[in-house]
PQR file of N, CA, C, O and H, with PARSE charges and radii, in Angstrom:
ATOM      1  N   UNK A   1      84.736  82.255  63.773 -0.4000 1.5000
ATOM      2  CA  UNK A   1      85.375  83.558  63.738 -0.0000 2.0000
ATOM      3  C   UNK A   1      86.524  83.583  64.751  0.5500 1.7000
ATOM      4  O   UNK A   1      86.316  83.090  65.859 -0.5500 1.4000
ATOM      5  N   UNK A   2      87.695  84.103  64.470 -0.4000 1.5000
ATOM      6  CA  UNK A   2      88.769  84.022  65.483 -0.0000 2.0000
ATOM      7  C   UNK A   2      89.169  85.077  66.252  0.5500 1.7000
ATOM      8  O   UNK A   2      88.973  86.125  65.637 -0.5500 1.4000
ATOM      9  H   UNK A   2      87.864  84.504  63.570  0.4000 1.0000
ATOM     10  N   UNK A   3      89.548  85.216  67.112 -0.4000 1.5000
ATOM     11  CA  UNK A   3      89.297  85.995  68.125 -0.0000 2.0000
ATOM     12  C   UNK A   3      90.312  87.033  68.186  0.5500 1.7000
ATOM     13  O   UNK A   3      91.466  86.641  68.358 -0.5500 1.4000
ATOM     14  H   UNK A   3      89.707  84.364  67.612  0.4000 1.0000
ATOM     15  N   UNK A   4      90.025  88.773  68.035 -0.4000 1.5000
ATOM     16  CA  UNK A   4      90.814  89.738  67.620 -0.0000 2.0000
ATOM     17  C   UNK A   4      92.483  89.481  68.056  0.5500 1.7000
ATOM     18  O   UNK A   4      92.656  89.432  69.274 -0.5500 1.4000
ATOM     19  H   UNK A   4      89.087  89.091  67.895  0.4000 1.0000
ATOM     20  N   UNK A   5      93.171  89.387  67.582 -0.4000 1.5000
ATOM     21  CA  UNK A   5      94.731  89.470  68.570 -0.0000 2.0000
ATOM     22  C   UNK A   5      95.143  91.348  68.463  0.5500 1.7000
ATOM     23  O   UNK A   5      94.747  92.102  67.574 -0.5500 1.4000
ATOM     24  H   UNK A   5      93.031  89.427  66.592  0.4000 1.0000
ATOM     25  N   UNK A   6      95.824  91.637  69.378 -0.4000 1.5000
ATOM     26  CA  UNK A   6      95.903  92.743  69.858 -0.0000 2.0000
ATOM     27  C   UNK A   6      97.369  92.630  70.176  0.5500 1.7000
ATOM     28  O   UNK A   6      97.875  91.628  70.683 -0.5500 1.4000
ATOM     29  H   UNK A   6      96.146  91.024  70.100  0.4000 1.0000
ATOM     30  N   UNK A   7      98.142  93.937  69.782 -0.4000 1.5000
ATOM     31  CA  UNK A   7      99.582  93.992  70.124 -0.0000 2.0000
ATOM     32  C   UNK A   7      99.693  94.947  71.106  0.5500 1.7000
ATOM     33  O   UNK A   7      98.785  95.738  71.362 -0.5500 1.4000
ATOM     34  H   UNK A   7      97.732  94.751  69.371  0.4000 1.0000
ATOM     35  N   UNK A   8     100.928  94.916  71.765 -0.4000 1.5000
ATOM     36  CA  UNK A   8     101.031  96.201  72.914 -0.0000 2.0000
ATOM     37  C   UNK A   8     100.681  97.757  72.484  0.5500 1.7000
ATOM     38  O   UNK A   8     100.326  98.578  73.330 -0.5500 1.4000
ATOM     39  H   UNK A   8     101.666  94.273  71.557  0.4000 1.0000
ATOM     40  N   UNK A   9     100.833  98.120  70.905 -0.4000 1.5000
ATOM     41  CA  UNK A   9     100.204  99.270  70.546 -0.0000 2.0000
ATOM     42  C   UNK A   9      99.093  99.060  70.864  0.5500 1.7000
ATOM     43  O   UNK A   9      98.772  99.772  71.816 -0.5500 1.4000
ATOM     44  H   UNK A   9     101.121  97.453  70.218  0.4000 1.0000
ATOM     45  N   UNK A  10      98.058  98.193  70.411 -0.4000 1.5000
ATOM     46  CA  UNK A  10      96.684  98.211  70.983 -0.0000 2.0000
ATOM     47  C   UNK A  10      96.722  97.948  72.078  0.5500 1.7000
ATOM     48  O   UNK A  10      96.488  99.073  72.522 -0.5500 1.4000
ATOM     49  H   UNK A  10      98.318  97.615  69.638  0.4000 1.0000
ATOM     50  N   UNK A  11      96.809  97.477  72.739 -0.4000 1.5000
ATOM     51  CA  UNK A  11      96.600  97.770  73.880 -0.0000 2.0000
ATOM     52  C   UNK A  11      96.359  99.203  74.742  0.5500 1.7000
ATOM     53  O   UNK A  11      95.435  99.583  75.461 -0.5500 1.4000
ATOM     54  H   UNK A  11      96.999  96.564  72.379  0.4000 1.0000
ATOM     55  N   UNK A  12      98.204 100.087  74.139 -0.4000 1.5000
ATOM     56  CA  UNK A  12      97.835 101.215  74.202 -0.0000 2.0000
ATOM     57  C   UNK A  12      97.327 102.217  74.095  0.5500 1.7000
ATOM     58  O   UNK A  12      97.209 103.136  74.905 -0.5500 1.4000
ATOM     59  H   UNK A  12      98.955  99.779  73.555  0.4000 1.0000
ATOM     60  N   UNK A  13      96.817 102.052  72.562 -0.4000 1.5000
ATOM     61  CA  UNK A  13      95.698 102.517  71.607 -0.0000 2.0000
ATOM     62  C   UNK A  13      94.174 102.761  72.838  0.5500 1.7000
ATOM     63  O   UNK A  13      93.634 103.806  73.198 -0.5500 1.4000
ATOM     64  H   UNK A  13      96.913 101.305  71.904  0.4000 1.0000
ATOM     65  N   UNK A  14      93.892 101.426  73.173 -0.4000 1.5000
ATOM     66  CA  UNK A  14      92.799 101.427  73.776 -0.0000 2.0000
ATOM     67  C   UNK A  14      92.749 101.893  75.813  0.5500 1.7000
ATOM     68  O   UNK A  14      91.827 101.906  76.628 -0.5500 1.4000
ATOM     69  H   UNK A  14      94.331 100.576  72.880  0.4000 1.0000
ATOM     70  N   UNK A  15      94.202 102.193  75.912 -0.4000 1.5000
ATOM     71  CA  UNK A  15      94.219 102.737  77.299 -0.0000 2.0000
ATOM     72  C   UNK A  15      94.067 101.718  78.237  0.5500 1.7000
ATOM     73  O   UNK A  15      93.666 101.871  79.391 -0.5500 1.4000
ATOM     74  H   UNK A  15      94.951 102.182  75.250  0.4000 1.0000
ATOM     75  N   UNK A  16      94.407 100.649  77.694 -0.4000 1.5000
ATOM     76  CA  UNK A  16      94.953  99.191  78.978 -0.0000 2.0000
ATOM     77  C   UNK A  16      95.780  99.717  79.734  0.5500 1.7000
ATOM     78  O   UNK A  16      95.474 100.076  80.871 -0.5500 1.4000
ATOM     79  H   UNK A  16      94.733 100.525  76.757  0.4000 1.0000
ATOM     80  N   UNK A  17      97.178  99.874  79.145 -0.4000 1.5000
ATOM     81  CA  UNK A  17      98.226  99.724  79.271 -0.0000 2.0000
ATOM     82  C   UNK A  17      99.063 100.866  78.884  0.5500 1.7000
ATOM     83  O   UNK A  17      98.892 101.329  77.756 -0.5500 1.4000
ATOM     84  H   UNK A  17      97.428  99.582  78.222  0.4000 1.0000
ATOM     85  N   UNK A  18     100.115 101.488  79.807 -0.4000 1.5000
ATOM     86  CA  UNK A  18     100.652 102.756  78.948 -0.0000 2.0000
ATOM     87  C   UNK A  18     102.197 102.806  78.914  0.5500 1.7000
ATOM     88  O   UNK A  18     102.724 103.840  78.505 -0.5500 1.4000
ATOM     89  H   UNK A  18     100.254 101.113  80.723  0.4000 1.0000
ATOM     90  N   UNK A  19     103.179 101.470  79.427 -0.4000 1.5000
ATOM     91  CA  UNK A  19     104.190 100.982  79.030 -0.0000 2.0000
ATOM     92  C   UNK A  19     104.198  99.326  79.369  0.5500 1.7000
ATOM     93  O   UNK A  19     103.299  98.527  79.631 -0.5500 1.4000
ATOM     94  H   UNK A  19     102.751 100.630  79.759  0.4000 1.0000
ATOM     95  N   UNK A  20     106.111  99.176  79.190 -0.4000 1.5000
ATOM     96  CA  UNK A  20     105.684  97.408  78.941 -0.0000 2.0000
ATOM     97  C   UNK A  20     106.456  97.415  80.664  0.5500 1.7000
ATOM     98  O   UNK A  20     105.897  96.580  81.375 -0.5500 1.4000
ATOM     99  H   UNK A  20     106.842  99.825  78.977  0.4000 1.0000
ATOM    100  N   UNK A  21     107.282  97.977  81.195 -0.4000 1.5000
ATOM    101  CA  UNK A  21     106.931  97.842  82.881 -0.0000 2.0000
ATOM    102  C   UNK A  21     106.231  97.434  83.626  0.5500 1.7000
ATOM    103  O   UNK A  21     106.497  96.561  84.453 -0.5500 1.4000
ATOM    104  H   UNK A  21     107.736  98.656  80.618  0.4000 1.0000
ATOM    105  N   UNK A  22     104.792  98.209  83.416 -0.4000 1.5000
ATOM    106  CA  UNK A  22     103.637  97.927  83.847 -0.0000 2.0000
ATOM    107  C   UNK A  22     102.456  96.688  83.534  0.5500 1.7000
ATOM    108  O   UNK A  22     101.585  96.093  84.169 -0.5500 1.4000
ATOM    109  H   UNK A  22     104.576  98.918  82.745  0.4000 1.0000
ATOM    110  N   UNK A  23     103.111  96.708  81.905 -0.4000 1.5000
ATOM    111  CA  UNK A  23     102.542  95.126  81.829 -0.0000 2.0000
ATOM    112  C   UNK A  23     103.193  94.099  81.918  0.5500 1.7000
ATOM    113  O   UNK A  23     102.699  92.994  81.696 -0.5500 1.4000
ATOM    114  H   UNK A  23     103.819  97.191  81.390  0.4000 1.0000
ATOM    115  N   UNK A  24     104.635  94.321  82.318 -0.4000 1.5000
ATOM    116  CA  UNK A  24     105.066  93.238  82.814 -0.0000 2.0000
ATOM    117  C   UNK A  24     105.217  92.861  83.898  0.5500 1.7000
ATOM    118  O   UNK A  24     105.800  91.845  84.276 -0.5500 1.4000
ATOM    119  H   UNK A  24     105.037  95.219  82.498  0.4000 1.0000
ATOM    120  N   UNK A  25     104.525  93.927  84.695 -0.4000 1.5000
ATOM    121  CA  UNK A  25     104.578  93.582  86.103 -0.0000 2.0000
ATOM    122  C   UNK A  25     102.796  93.160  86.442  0.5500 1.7000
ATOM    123  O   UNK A  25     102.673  92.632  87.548 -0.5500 1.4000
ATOM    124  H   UNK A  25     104.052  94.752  84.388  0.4000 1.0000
ATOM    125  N   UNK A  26     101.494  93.319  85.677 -0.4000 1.5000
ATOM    126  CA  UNK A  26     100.449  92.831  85.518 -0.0000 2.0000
ATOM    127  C   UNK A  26     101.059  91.231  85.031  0.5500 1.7000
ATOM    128  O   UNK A  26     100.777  90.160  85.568 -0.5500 1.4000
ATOM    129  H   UNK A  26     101.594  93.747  84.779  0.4000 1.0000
ATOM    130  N   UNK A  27     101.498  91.341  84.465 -0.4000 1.5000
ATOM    131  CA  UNK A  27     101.554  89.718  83.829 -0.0000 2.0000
ATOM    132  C   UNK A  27     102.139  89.048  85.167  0.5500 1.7000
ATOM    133  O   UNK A  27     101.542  88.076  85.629 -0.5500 1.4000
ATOM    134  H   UNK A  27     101.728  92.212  84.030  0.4000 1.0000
ATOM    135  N   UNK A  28     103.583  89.664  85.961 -0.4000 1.5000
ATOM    136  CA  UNK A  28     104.070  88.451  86.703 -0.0000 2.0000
ATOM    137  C   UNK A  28     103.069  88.786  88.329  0.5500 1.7000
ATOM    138  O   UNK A  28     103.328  88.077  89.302 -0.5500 1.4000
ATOM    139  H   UNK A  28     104.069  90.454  85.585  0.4000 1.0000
ATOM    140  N   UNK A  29     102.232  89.633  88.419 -0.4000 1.5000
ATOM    141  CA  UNK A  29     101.894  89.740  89.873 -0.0000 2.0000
ATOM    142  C   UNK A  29     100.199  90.353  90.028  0.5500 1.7000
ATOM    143  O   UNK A  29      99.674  90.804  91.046 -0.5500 1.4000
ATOM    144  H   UNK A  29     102.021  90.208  87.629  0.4000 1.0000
ATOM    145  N   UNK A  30      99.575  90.185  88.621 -0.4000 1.5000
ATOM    146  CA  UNK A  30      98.327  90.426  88.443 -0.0000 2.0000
ATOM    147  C   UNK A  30      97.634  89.685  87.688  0.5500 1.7000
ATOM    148  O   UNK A  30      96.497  90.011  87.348 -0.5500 1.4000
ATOM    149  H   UNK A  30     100.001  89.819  87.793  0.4000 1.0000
ATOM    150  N   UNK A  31      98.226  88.539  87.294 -0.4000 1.5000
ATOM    151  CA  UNK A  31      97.408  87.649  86.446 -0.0000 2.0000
ATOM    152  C   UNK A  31      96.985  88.057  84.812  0.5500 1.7000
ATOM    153  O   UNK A  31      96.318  87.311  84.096 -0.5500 1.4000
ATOM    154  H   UNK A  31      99.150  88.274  87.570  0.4000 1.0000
ATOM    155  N   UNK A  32      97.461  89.254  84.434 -0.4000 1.5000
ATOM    156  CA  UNK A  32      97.121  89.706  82.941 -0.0000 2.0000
ATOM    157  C   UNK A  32      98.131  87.918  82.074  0.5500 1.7000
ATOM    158  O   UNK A  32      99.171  87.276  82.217 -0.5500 1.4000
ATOM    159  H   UNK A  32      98.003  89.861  85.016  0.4000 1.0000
ATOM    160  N   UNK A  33      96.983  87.925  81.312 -0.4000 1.5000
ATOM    161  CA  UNK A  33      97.511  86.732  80.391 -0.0000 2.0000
ATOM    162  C   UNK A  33      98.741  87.315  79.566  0.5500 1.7000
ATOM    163  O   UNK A  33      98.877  88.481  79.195 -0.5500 1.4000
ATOM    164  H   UNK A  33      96.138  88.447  81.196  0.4000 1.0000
ATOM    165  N   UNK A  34      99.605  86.250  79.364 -0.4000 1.5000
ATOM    166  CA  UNK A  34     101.037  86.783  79.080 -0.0000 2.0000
ATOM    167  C   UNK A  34     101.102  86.926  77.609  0.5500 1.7000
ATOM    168  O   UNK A  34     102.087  87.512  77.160 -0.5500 1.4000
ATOM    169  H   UNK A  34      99.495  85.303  79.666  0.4000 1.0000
ATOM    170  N   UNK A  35     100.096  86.425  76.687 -0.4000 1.5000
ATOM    171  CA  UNK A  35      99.809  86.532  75.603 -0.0000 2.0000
ATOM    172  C   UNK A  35     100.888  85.483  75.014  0.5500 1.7000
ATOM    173  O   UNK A  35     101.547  84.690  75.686 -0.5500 1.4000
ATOM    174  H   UNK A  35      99.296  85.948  77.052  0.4000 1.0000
ATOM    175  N   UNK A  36     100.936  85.703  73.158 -0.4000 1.5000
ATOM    176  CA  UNK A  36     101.811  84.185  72.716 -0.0000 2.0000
ATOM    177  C   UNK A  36     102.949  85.388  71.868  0.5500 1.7000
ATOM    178  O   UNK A  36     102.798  86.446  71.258 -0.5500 1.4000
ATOM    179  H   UNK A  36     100.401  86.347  72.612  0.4000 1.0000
ATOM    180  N   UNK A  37     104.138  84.485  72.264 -0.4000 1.5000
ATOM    181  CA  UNK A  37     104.989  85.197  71.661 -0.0000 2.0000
ATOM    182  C   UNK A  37     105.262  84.441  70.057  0.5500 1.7000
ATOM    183  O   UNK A  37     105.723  83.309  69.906 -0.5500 1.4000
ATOM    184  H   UNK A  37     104.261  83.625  72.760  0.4000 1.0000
ATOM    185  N   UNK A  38     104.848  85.382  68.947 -0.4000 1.5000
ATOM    186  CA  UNK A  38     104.765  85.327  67.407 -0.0000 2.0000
ATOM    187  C   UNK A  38     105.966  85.053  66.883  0.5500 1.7000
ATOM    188  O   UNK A  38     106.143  84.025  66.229 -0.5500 1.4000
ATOM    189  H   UNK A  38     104.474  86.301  69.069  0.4000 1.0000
ATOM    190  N   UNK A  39     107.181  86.172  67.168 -0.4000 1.5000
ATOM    191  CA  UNK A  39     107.998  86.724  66.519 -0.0000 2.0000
ATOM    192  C   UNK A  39     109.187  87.092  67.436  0.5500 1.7000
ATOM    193  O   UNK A  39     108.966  87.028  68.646 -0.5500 1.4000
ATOM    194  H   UNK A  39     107.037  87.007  67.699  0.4000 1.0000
ATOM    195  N   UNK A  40     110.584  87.519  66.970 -0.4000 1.5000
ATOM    196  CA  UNK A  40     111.617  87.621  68.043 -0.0000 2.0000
ATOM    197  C   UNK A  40     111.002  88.758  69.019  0.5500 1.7000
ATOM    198  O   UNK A  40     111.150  88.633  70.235 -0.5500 1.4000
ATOM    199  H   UNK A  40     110.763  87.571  65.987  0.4000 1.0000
ATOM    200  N   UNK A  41     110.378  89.761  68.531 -0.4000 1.5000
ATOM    201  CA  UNK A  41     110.170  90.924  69.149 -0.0000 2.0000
ATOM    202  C   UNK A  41     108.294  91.420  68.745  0.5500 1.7000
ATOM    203  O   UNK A  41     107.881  92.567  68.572 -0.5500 1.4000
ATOM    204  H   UNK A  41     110.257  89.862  67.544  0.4000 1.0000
ATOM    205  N   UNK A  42     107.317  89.857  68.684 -0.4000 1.5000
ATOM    206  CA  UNK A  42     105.875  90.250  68.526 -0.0000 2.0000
ATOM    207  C   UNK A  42     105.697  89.818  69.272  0.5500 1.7000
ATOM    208  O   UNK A  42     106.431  88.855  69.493 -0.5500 1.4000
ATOM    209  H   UNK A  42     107.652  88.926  68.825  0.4000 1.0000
ATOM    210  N   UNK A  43     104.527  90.145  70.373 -0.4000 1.5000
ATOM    211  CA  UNK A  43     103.443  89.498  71.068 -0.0000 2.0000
ATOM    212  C   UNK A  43     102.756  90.090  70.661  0.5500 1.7000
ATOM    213  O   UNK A  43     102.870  91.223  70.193 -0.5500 1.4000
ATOM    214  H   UNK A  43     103.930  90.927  70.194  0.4000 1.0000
ATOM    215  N   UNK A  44     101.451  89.099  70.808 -0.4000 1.5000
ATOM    216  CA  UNK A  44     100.189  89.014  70.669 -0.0000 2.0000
ATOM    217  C   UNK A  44      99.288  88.555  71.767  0.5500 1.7000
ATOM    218  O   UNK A  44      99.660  87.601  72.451 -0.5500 1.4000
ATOM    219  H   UNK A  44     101.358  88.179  71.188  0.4000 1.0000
ATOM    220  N   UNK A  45      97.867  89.271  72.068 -0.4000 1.5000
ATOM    221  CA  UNK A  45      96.920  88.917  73.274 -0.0000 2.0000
ATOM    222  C   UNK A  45      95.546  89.090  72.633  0.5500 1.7000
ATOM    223  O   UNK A  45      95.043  90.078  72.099 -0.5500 1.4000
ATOM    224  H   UNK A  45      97.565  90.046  71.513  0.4000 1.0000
ATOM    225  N   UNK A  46      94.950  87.515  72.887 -0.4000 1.5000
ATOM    226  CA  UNK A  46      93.519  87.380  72.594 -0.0000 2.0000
ATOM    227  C   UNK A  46      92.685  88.223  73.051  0.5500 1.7000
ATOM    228  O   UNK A  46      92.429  88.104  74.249 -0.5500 1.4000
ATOM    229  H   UNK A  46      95.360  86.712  73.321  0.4000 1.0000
ATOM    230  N   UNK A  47      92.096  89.165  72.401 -0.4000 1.5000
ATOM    231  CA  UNK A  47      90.826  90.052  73.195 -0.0000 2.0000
ATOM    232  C   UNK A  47      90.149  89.709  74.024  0.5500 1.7000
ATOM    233  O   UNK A  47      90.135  90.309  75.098 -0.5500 1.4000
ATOM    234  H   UNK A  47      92.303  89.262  71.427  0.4000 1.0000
ATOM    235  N   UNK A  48      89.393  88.658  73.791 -0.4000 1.5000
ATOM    236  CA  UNK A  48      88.584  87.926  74.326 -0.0000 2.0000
ATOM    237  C   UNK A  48      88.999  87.703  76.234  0.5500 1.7000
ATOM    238  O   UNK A  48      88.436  87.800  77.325 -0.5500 1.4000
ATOM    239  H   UNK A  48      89.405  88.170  72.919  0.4000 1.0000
ATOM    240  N   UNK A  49      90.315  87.367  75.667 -0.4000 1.5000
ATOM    241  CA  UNK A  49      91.477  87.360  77.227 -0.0000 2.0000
ATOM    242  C   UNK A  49      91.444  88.668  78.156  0.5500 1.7000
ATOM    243  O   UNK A  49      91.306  88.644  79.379 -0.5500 1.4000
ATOM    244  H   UNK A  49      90.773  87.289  74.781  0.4000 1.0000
ATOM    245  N   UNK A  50      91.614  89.953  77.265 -0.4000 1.5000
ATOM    246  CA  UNK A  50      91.893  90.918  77.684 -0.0000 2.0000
ATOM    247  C   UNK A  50      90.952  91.789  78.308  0.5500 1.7000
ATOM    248  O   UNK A  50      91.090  92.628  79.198 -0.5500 1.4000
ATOM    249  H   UNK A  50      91.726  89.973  76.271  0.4000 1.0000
ATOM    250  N   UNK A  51      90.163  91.487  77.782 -0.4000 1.5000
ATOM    251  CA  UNK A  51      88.405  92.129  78.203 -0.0000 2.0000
ATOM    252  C   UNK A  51      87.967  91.261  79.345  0.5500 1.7000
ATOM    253  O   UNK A  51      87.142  91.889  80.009 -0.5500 1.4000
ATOM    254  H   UNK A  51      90.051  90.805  77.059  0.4000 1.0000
ATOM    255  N   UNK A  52      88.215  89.942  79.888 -0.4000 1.5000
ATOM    256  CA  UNK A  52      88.037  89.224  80.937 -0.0000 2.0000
ATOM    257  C   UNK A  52      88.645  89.344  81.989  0.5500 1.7000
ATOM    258  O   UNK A  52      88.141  89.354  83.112 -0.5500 1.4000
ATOM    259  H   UNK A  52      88.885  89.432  79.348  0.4000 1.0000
ATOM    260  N   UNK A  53      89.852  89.450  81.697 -0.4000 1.5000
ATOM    261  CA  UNK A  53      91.046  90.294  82.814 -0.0000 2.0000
ATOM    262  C   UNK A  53      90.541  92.006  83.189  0.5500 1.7000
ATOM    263  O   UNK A  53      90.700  92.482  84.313 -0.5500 1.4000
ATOM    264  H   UNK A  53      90.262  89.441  80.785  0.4000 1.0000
ATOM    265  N   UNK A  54      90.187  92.449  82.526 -0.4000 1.5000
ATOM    266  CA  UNK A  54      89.972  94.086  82.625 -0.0000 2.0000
ATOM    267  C   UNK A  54      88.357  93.761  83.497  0.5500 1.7000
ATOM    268  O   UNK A  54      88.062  94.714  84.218 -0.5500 1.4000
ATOM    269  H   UNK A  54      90.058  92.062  81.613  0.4000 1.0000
ATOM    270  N   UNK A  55      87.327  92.613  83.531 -0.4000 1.5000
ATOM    271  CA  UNK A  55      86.222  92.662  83.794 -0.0000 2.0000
ATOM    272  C   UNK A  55      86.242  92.424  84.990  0.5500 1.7000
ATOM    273  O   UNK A  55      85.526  93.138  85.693 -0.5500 1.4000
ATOM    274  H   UNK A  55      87.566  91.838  82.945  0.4000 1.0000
ATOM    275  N   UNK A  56      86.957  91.482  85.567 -0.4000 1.5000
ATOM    276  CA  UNK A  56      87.512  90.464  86.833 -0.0000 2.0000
ATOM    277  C   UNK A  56      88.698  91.595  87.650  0.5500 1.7000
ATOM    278  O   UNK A  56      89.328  91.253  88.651 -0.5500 1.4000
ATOM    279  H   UNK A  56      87.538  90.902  84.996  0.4000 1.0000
ATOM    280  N   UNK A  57      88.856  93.226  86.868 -0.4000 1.5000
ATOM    281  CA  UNK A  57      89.504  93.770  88.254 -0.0000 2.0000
ATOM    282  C   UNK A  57      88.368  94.859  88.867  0.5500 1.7000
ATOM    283  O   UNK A  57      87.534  95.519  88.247 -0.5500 1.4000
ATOM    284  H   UNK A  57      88.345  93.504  86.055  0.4000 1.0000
ATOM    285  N   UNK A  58      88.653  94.799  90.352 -0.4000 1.5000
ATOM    286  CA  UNK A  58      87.966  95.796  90.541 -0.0000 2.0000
ATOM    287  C   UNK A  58      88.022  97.147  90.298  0.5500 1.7000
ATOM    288  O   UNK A  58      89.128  97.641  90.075 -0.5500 1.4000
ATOM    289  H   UNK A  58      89.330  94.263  90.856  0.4000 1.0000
ATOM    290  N   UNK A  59      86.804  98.004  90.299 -0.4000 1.5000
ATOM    291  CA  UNK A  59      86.461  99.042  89.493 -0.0000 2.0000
ATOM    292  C   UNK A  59      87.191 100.363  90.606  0.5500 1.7000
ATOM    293  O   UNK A  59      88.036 101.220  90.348 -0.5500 1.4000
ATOM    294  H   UNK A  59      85.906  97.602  90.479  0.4000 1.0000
ATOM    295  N   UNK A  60      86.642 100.141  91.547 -0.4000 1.5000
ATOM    296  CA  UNK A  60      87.330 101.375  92.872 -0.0000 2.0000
ATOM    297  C   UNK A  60      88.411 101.109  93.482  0.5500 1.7000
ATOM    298  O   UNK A  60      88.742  99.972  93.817 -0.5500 1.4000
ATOM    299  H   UNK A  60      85.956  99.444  91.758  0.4000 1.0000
ATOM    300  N   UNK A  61      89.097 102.188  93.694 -0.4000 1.5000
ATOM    301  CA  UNK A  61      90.015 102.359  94.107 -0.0000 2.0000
ATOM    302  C   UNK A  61      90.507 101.934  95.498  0.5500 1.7000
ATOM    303  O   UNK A  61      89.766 102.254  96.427 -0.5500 1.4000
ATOM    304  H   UNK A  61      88.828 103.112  93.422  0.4000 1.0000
ATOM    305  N   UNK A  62      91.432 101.386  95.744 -0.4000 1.5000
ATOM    306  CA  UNK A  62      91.527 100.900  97.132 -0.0000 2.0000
ATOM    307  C   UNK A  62      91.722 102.560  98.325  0.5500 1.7000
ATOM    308  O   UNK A  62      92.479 103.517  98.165 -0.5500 1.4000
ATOM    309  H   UNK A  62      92.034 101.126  94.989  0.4000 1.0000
ATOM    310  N   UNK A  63      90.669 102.289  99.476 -0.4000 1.5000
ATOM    311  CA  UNK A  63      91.072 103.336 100.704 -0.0000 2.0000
ATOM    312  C   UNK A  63      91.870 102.898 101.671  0.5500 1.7000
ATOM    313  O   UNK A  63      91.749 101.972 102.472 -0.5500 1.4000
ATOM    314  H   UNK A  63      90.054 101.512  99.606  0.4000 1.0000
ATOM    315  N   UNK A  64      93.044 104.014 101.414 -0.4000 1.5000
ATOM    316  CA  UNK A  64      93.490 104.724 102.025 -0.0000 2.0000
ATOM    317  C   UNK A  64      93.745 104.665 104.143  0.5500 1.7000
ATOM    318  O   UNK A  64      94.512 105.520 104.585 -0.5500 1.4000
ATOM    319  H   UNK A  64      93.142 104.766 100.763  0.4000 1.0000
ATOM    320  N   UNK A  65      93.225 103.888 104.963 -0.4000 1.5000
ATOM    321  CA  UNK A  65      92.923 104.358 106.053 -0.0000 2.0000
ATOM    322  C   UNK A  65      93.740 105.615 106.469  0.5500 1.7000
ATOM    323  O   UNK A  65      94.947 105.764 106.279 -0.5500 1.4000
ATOM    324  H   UNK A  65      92.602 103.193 104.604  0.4000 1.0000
ATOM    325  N   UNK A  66      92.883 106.507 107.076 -0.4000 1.5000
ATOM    326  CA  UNK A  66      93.202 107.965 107.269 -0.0000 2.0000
ATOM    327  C   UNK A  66      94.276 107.461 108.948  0.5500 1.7000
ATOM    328  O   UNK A  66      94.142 106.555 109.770 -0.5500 1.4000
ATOM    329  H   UNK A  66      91.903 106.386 107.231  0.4000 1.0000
ATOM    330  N   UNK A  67      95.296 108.626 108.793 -0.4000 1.5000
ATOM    331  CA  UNK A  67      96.010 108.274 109.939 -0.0000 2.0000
ATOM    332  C   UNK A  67      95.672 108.873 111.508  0.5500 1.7000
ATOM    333  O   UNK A  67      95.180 110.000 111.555 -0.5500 1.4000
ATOM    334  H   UNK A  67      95.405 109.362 108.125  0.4000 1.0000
ATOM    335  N   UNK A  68      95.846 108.367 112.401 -0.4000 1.5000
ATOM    336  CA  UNK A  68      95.389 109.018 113.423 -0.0000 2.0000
ATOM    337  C   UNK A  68      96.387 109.737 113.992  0.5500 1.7000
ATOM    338  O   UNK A  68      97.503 109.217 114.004 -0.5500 1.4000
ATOM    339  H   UNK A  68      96.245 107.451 112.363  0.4000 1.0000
ATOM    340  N   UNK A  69      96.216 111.011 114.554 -0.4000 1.5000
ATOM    341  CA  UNK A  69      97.031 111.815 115.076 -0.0000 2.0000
ATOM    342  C   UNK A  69      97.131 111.382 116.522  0.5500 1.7000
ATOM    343  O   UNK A  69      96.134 111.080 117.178 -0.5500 1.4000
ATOM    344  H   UNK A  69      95.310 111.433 114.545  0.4000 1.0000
ATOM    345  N   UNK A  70      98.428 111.359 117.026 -0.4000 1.5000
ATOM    346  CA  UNK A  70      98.581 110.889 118.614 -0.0000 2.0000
ATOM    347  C   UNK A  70      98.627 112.128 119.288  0.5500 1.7000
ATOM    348  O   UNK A  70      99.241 113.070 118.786 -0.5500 1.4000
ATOM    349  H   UNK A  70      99.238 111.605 116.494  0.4000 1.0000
ATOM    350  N   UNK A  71      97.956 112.247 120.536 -0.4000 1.5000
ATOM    351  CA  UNK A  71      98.214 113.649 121.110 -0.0000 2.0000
ATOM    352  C   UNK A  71      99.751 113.771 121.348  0.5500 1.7000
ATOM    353  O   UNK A  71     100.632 112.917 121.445 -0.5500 1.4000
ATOM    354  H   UNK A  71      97.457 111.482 120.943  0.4000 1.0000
ATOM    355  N   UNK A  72      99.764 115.612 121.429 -0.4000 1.5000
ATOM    356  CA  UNK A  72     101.047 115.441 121.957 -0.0000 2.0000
ATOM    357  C   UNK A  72     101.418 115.470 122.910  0.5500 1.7000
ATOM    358  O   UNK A  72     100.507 115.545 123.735 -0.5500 1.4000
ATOM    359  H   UNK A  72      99.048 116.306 121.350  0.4000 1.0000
ATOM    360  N   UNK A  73     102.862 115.440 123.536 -0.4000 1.5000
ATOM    361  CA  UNK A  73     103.900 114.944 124.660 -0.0000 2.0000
ATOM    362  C   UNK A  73     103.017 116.207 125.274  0.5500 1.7000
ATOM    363  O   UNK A  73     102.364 117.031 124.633 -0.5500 1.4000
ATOM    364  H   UNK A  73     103.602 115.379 122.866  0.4000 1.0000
ATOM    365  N   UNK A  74     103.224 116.092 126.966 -0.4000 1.5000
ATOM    366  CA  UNK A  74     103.191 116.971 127.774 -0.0000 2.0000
ATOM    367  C   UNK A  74     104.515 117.684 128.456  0.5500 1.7000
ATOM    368  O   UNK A  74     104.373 118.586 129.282 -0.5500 1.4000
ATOM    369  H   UNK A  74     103.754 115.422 127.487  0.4000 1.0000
TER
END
């Protein structure tokens, strides 16, 4: 059985991804697989790929450290 291919609509469809900015900046500085380019203007990304990448990020949100207030001048 071969493994779903998924276009940037799906992607969006399924709430990966909600422009190609953002996945092109996952692809060059987050490791999202760059998928195979089909056509002058198709890509395509193995599910299988995409669901492994989405599994392998973490789930919470990075904190914040709260800032400390310096007293003030006298």
């Amino acid at each position: 059985m071969l493994p779903t291919q998924l276009r940037f609509r799906d992607l969006k469809a399924r709430g990966v991804v909600s422009n190609w900015v953002t996945l092109n900046s996952w692809i060059q500085n987050e490791g999202f697989p760059p998928g195979r380019l089909v056509g002058p203007n198709t890509r395509l990304w193995d599910e299988p790929e995409v669901v492994a990448w989405l599994k392998a990020r973490p789930s919470a949100r990075k904190v914040t450290p709260a800032r400390r207030n310096e007293p003030a001048a006298a």
